[in-house]
C-alpha positions as a Python dict, from the first residue, in 0.01 Angstrom:
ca = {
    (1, 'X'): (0, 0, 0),
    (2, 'X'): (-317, -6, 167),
    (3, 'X'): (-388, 384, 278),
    (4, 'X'): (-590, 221, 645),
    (5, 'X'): (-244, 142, 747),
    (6, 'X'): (-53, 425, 664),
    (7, 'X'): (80, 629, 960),
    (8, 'X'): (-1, 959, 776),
    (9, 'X'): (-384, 825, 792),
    (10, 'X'): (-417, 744, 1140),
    (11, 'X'): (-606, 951, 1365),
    (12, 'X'): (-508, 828, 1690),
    (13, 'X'): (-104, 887, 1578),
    (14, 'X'): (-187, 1258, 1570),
    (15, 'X'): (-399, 1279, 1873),
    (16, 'X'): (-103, 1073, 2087),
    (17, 'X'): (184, 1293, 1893),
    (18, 'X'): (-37, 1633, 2015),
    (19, 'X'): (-21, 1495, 2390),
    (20, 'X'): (312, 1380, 2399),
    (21, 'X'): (449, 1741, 2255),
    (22, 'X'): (211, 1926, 2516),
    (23, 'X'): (295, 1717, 2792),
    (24, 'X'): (680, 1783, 2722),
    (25, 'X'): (600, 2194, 2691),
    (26, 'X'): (508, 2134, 3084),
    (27, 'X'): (786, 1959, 3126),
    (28, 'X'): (1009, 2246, 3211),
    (29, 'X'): (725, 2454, 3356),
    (30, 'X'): (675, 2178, 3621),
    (31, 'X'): (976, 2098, 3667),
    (32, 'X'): (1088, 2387, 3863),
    (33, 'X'): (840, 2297, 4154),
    (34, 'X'): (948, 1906, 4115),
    (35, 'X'): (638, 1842, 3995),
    (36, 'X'): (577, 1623, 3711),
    (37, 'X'): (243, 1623, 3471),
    (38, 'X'): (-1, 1334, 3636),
    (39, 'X'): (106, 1556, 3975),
    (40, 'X'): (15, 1852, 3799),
    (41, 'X'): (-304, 1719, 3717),
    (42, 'X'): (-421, 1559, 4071),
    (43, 'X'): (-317, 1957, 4161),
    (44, 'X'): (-607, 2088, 3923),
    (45, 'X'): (-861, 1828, 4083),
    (46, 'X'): (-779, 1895, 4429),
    (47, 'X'): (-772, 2313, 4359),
    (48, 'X'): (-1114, 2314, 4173),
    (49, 'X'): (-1234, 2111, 4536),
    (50, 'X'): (-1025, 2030, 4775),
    (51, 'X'): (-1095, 1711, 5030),
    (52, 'X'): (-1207, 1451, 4794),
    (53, 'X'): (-1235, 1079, 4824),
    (54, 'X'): (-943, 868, 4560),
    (55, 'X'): (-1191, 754, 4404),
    (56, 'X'): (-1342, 1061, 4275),
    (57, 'X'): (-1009, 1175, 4235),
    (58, 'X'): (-956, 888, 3987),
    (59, 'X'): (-1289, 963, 3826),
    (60, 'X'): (-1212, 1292, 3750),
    (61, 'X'): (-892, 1192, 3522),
    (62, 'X'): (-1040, 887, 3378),
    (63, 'X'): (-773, 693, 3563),
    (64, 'X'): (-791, 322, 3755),
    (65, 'X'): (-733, 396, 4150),
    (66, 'X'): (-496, 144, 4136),
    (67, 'X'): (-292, 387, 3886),
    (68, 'X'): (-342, 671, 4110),
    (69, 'X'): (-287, 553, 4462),
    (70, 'X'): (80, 526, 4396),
    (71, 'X'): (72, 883, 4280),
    (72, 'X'): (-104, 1020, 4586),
    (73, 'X'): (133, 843, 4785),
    (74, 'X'): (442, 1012, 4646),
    (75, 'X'): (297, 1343, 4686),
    (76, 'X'): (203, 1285, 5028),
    (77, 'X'): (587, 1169, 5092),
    (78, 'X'): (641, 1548, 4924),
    (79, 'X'): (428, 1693, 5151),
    (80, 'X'): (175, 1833, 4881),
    (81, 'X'): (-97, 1639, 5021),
    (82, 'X'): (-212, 1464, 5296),
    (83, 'X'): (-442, 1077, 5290),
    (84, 'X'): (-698, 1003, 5579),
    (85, 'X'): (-944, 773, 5632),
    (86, 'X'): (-1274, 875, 5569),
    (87, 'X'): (-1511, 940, 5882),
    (88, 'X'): (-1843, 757, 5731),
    (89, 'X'): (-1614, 475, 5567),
    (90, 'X'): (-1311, 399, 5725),
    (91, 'X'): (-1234, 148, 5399),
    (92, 'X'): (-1257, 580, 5195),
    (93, 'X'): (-917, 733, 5165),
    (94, 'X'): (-1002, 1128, 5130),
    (95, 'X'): (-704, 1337, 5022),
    (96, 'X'): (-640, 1711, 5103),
    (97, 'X'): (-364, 1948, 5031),
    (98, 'X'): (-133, 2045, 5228),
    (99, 'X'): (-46, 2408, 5252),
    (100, 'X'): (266, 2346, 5026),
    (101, 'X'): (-22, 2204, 4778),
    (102, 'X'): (-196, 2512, 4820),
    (103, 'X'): (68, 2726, 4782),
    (104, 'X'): (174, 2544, 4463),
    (105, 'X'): (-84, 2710, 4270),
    (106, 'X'): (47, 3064, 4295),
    (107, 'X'): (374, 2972, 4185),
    (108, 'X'): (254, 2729, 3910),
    (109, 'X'): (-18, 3070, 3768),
    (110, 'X'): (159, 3110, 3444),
    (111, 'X'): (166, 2716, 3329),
    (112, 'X'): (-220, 2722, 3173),
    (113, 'X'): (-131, 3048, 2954),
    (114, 'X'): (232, 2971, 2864),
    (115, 'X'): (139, 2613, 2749),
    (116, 'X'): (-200, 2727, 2608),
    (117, 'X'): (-7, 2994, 2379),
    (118, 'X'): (237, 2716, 2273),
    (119, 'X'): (26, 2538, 2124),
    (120, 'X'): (-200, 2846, 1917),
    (121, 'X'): (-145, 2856, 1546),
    (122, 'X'): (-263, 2920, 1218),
    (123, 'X'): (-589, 2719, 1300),
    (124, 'X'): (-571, 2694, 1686),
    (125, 'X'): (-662, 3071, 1768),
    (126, 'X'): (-819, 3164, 2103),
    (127, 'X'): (-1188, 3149, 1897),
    (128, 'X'): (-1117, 2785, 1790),
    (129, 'X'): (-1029, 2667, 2095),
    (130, 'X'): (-1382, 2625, 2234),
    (131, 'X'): (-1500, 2423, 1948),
    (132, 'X'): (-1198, 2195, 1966),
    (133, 'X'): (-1244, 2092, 2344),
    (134, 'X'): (-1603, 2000, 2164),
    (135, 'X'): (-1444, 1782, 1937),
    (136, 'X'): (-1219, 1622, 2146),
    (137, 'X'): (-1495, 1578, 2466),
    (138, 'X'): (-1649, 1420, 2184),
    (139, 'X'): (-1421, 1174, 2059),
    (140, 'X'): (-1355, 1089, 2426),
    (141, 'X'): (-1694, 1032, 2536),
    (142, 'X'): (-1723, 817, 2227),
    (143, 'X'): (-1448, 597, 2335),
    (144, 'X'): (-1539, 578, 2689),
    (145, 'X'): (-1904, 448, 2590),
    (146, 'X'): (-1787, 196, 2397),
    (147, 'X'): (-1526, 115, 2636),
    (148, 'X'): (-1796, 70, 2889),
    (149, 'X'): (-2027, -113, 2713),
    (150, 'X'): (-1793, -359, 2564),
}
């Protein structure tokens, strides 16, 4: 058998494996506050700076608006957020958190360190870590160049 098409081999198995496991080990974590992962994540954006435009929303995760919109939309039906039209461009949809979204982040505190310990072992220690978001900002960036220029 030809070893370029065994799974074993394949690079992009393990990487999608790795995010399915860590995005179930939120799972529970998230769960409690009815929040599910791509919610989580529009949470993180919105708490680093709150009031942003969809688009730079969308930027931020490497997402199509047209993937997040719906998102934003079922938040905002949660109450975790709120959509306006922007003042300079009415055609801009900024979206801000709601208190509820605020308040989210005190009860969600312990999700970064109980995940992040989940996933330490043998050769993921707290001193590797930095050079592995290197190595995968890497590998991304890669892909997203080509992605752009093809």
């Amino acid at each position: 058998m030809d070893g370029r098409f065994k799974l074993d081999n394949q690079l992009c198995f393990r990487l999608y494996t790795a995010s399915r496991l860590i995005t179930q080990a939120y799972h529970p974590l998230l769960a409690e506050q009815g929040l599910t992962y791509p919610q989580y994540l529009v949470l993180m954006v919105l708490w680093e700076k709150d009031a942003q435009p969809v688009n730079d929303i969308a930027r931020r995760l490497m997402l199509e608006t047209n993937t997040v919109t719906p998102l934003l939309k079922r938040m905002e039906a949660e109450g975790i957020l709120t959509r306006t039209q922007g003042k300079k461009d009415a055609r801009q949809m900024i979206v801000k958190l709601t208190r509820k979204g605020r308040d989210l982040q005190d009860k969600l505190m312990r999700v970064p360190e109980t995940v992040g310990s989940a996933v330490l072992c043998e050769s993921v220690t707290p001193e590797t870590v930095p050079g592995l978001f290197t190595m995968l900002d890497n590998i991304i960036n890669q892909l997203k160049n080509k992605s752009e220029n093809s």
